[in-house]
N, C-alpha and C positions, 0 to 999 in steps of 0.2 A: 195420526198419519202425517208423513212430514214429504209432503208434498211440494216440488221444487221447479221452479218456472227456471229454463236457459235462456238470456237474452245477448246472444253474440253480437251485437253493435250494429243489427242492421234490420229494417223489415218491422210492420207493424205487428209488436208484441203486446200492446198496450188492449187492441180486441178480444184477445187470448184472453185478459187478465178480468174483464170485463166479464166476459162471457163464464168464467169460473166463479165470478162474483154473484151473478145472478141468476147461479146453479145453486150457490150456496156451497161453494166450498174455499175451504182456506187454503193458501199458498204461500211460500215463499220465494225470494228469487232467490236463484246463484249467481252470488257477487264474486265469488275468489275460488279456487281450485278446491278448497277443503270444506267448501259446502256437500260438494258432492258426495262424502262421508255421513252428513247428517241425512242426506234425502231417501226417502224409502219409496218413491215414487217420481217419476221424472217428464215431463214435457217440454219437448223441444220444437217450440215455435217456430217455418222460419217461411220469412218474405225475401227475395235477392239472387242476389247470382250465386252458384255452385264454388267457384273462387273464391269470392266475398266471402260467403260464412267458412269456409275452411279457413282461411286470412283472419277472418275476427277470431276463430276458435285459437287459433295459433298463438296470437297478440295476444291475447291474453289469457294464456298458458293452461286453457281448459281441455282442448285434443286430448291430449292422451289421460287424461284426469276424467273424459266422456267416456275416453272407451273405455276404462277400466270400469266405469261404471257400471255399461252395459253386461260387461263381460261376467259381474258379479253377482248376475242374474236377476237383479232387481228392477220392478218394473219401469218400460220407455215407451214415451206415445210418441214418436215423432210425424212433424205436419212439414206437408212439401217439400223443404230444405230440406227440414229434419228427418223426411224420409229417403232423399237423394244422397245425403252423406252417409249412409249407410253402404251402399255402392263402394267399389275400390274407383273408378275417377267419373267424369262427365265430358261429353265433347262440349260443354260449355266454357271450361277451364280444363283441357286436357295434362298441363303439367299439374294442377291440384290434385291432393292423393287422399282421397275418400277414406273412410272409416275400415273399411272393406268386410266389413261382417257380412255381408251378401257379397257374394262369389260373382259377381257380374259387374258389367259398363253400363251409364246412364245415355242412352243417345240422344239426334233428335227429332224430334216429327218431318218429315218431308209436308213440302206445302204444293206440292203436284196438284193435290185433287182437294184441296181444303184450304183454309189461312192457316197459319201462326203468328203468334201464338194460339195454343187450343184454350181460349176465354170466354169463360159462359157454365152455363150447367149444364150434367150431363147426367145419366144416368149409369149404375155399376151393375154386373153379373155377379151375382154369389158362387164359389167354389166349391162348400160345404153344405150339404144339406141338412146336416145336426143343429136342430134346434136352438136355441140360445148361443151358436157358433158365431153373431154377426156381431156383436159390440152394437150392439144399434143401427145397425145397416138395414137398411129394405130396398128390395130389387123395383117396389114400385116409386122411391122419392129418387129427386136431382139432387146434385151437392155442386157446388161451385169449384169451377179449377180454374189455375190461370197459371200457364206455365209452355214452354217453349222445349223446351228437355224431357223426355219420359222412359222408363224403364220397360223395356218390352215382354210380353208376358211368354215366357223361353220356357212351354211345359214342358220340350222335350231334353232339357236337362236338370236331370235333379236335384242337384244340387241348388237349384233358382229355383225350383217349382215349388220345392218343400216350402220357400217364404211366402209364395204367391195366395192372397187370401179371397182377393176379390179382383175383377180385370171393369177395365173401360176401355169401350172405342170410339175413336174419335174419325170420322171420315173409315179406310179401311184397314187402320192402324189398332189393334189389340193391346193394352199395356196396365201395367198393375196400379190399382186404384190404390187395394192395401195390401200390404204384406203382415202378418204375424207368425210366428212361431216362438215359444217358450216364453222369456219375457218382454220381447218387442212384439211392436204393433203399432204401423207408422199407416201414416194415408195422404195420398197427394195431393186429393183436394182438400182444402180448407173448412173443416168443421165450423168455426164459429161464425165464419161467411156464408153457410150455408143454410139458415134462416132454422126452422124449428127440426128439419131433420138433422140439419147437422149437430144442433146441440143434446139431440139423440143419442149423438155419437158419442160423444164427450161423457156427459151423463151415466151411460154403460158403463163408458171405462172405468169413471171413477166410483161407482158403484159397486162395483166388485171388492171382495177383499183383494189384499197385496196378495195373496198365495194364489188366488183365481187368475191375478194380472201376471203371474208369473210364471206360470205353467201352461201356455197357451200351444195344442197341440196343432203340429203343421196340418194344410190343408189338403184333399183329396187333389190329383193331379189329373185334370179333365181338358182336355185337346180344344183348343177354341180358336172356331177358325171366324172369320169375318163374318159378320151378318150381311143383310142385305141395304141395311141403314140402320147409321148409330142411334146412340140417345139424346144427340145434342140437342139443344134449344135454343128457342128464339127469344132473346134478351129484350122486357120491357123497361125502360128507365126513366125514372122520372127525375128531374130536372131544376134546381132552385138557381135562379141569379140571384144572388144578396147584396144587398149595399147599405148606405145608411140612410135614413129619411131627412129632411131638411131638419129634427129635432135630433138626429144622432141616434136614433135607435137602429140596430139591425133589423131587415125587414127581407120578405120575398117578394122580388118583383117582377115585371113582364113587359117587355116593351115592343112595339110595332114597326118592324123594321130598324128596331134596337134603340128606340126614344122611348125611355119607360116612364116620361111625367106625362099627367093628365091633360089631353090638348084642351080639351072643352068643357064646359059645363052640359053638355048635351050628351046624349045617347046612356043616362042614369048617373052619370057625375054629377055631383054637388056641385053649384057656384061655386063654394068655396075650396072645393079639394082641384080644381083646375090648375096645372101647373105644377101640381102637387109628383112628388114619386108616388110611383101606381103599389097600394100596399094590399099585397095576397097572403100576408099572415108570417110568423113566427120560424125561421127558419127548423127548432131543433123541433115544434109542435110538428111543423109538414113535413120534416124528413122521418119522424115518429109513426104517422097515419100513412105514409105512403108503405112504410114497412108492412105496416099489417092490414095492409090493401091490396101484397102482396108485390110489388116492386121489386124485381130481380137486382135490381141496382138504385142508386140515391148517388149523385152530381150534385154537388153547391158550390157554384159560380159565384165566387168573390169579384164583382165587376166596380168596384169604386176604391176599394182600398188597396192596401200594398203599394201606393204610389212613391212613397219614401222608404218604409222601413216594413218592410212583413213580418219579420221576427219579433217587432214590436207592437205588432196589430192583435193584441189579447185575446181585442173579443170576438173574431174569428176563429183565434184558434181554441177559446173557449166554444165555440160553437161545434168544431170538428171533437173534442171534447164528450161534449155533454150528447150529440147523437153516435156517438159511436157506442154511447152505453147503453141504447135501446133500438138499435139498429144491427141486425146481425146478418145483414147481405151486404156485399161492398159498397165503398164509398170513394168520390172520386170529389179531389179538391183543385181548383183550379183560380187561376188569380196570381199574378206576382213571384210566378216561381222560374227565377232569373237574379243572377247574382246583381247583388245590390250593394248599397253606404248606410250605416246610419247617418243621421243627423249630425252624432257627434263625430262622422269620419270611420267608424268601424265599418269594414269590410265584410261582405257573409256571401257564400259562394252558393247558386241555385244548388247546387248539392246539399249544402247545409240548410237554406231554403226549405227544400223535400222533407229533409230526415226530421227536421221539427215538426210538421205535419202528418208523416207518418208516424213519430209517436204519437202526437196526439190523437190516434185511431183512424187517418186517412188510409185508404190500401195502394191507389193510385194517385197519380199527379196530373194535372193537364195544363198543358204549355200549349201559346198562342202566340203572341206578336214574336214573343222571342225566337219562335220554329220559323217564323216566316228571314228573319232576319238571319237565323244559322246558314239556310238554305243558300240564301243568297251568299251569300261568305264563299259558301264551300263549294256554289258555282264560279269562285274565281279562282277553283286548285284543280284546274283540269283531271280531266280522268278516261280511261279507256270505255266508259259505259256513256261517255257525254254526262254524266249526274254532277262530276267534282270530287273532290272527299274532303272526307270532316277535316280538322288537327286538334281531336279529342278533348277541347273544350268547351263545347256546347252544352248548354243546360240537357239534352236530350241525353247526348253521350256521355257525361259522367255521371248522371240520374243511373243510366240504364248500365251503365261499369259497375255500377255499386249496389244498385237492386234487381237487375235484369228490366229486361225489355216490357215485358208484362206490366209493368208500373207507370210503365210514361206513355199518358196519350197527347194527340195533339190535334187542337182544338181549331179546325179551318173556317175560314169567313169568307167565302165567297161572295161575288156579285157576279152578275152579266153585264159583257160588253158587245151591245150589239154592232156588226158590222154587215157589207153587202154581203148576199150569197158567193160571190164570185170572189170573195177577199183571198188575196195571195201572200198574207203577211205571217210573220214567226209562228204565229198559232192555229193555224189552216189546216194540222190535221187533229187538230182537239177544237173544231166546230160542230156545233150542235144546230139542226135545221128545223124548225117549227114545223110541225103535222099538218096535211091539212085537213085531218079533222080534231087537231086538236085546238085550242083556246083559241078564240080570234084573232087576240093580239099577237098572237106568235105566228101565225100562217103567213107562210111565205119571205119569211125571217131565219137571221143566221147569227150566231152568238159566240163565246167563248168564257169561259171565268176568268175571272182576275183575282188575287190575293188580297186581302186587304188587314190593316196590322189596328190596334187601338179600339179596338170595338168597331169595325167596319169604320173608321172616321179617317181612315185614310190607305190612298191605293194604291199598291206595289208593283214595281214592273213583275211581274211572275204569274204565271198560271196556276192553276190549281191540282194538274197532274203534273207541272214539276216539283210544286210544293208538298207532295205526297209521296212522290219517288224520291226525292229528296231526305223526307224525313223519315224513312222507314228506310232506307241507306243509312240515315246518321244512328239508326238503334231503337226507335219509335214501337209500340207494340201493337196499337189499335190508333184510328184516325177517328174524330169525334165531327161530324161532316154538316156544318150548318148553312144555312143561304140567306143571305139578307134580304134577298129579292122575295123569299116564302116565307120568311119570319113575320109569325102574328097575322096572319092571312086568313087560317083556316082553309088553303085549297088544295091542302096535299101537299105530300112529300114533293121535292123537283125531282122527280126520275131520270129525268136523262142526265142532272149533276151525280145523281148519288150513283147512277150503272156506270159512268164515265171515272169516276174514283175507286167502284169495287173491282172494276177492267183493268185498273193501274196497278193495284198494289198483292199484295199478298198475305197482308193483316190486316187483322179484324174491320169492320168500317160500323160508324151506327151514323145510321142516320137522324138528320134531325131537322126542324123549322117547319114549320105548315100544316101540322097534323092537326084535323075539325074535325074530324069524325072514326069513329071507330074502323070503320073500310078502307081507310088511309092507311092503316099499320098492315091487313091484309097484304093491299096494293104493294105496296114497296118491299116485303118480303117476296111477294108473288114475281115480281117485275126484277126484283134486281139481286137478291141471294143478299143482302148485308145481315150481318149478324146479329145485330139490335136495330129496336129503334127508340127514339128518346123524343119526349114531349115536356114542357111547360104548362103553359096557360089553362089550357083546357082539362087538365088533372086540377090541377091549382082551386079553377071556377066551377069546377065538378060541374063538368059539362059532358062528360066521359067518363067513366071509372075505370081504373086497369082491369077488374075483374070484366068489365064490359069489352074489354079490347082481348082479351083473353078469352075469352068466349067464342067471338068472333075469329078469333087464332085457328081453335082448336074445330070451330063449324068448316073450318078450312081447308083442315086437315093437316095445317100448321104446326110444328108440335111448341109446344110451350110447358111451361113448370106449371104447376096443379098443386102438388106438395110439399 
């Protein structure tokens, strides 16, 4: 079988490759136009924006060397990109001009009654009730999507109906999960991101002979209108800081109010580990057991390195590496992605920054000091909304030009500054008031966030709802929403920061810092709608298991992944 990987210059393809590896099957890529003659089977991975992979296809001179492909009848899997370029355009890149083998436009979700982007798992409705019709689809697993642009499922024209295989809804939006007919068969969410059903998926296809993958008859045309609530879920994440120990090993660690060395010799520290970095284990071991502990997502927070050269920083990106090949639900890498020098004077642009991370099997990027710093910039280019605007240089905006929005989060640090009740100053209508039945130390108290850049070690004139309108203006896809005030506490999410930031924006939020106990991740779904939420320590000290928090999700009525 001469099975053929497409990698248009953008988006991690390297999962893809992975994931086909430890199916057990061989591959090759397409390097030049006239591969595409030798391939009797073809997948087209794609991570980015709509323009971007039309742009790479173009540059180098595979467009119309893909369509012929298609057109040849020989078999196409395409994944997200790869199923939007099927489309004749996208309002994502309205002058880009789609493949056009599907008769229709790519829109985009409204964020009326939901976030976008639509990031998370979700679950799919099947079209065809024939047996063996699903490629590995099952109407009871989630699969991971993460995209801002969707195909909407148009049964009552058929010329679109006939591709329609499988639909998802997200909020009350209906839209095609997969399309097949004869020899394509593309899907939006992300199979190899999507933990053991998705490689379900994959496995089917390739399963099949070429003549089975090629003659795929279109689907039954069944009228679907809105349910009464989707299939979306509630994202658990588990979370690694990494850095090096005082001996240079990479290690996972955890710190209290973000001091990760050992204060004392007291409370089970060793005399001698006092001082020491706090060590919780093996980065690529913990991000391997939280996979199959069932972790909707995996973050590894690079917190010490990347301080000169990131590109140069091996064994991190050896790290991003080595867990992407037994890791097959996303991965979000954070640390140092901000244009930089080397040592020797080479220049490398957070763009370039990214794209080396994402090949090495990141899916997402997370930007911190440097968002807080954009923000600030582009509050001095006035604007008719009061926010500013970009001048399309920020790590955020050319991250998210060239891979789409969905890729780039940004990683907030908050604190509290407390002031009187009656304070009349800049930030007087993003005050938060202590309960009074809530903690003591808060009754009868009046506060605000402040930003802070460097790992909390230093404090920015800025707030924390301009720093989030801010960055979801500059192209932002999801906000990663931490507190230093609740970090390593154990006493719960801070509710009133995390409803105060999910009030502001219109993408994703996950919460993070403070979670002890399992009724914490309840809590803050229950209280505040954010779409994840994310823990460290107490996954780490197995003080919690996700399957334990999951439990409690679902005793909730919560919905959560299962499958």
């Amino acid at each position: 079988m001469g099975l053929y990987l497409l990698d248009y210059g953008a988006g991690n393809v390297q999962s893809l490759a992975n994931t086909l590896k430890k199916l057990g099957h061989d591959f090759e890529w397409i390097s030049s136009p006239a591969d595409f003659h030798k391939a009797t089977s073809l997948i087209f991975p794609g991570v980015g924006a709509f323009g971007s992979a039309i742009d790479g296809l173009t540059s180098r001179g595979l467009y119309e060397p893909l369509r012929e492909y298609i057109a040849s009848g020989k078999p196409y899997f395409g994944i997200c990109i790869g199923m939007q370029v099927l489309f004749r355009s996208s309002l994502e890149s309205p002058s880009s001009k789609g493949l056009g083998i599907i008769p229709s436009d790519i829109g985009v979700f409204s964020n009326v009654d939901k976030s976008v982007p639509h990031m998370g798992w979700n679950s799919v409705d099947l079209l065809d009730p024939a047996e063996n019709a699903h490629e590995g689809l099952s109407a009871a697993a989630s699969y991971y999507f993460v995209h801002s642009f969707r195909a909407a499922y148009e049964w009552d024209r058929p010329e679109v109906a006939q591709w329609a295989h499988s639909t998802t809804q997200y909020g009350r939006e209906v839209f095609l999960a997969t399309v097949r007919k004869g020899n394509v068969f593309a899907c939006q969410f992300h199979p190899e991101k999507s933990g053991q059903a998705g490689l379900r998926v994959l496995d089917a296809w390739l399963r099949q002979s070429e003549s089975e993958r090629a003659t795929s008859p279109p689907s039954p045309r069944v009228a679907r209108a809105p349910k009464a609530t989707d299939g979306f879920t509630k994202r658990i994440i588990a979370c690694m800081d990494v850095r090096s120990n005082d001996d240079g090993d990479l290690v996972v660690t955890k710190g209290d109010q973000y001091d990760v060395r050992e204060r004392t010799a007291a409370g089970g520290v060793q005399a001698d580990a006092a001082g020491a970095v706090r060590n919780l284990g093996k980065p690529v071991a913990l991000a391997a057991r939280y996979y199959e502990e069932g972790a909707d997502e995996i973050c590894l927070m690079n917190i010490t390195s990347f301080r000169h050269s990131p590109l140069l920083d091996q064994p991190m990106l050896a790290v991003v590496r080595a867990a992407a090949e037994t890791v097959y639900v996303p991965l979000t890498i954070g640390g140092g992605i901000k244009d930089t020098v080397d040592p020797d004077g080479t220049p490398h642009s957070a763009l370039e920054v990214a794209g080396a991370y994402f090949r090495a099997g990141a899916d997402k990027v997370s930007i911190a000091t440097e968002a807080v710093f954009a923000v600030e910039k582009m509050r001095t280019r006035p604007s008719a909304d009061g926010l500013g605007e970009g001048d399309g240089t920020s790590a955020i905006e050319t991250i998210a030009h060239a891979y789409g929005r969905q890729a780039v989060v940004v990683s907030v640090d908050p604190r509290r500054v407390y002031v009187e009740p009656t304070y009349d100053g800049p930030y007087k209508d993003e005050l938060v008031f202590g309960k009074p039945d809530g903690p003591e130390n808060e009754r009868g108290r009046a506060w605000w966030y402040q930003c802070t850049v460097r790992g909390g070690r230093e404090n920015r004139p800025l707030s924390v709802v301009q720093l989030v309108k801010g960055v979801e203006k500059l192209g932002a896809g999801e906000i990663l929403l931490n507190s230093i005030d609740r970090d390593g506490t154990g006493l719960g999410y801070d509710l009133e920061l995390v409803s105060l930031v999910r009030r502001s924006v219109r993408i994703p939020v996950v919460a993070s810092s403070g979670a002890g106990r399992k009724e914490h991740f309840v809590e803050v779904f229950e209280k505040t709608g954010v779409e994840a939420a994310l823990a460290a320590g107490i996954f780490h000290r197995r003080e919690v298991s996700i399957e334990e928090v999951k439990e409690a999700l679902a005793e909730a009525k919560i919905n959560v992944r299962t499958a």
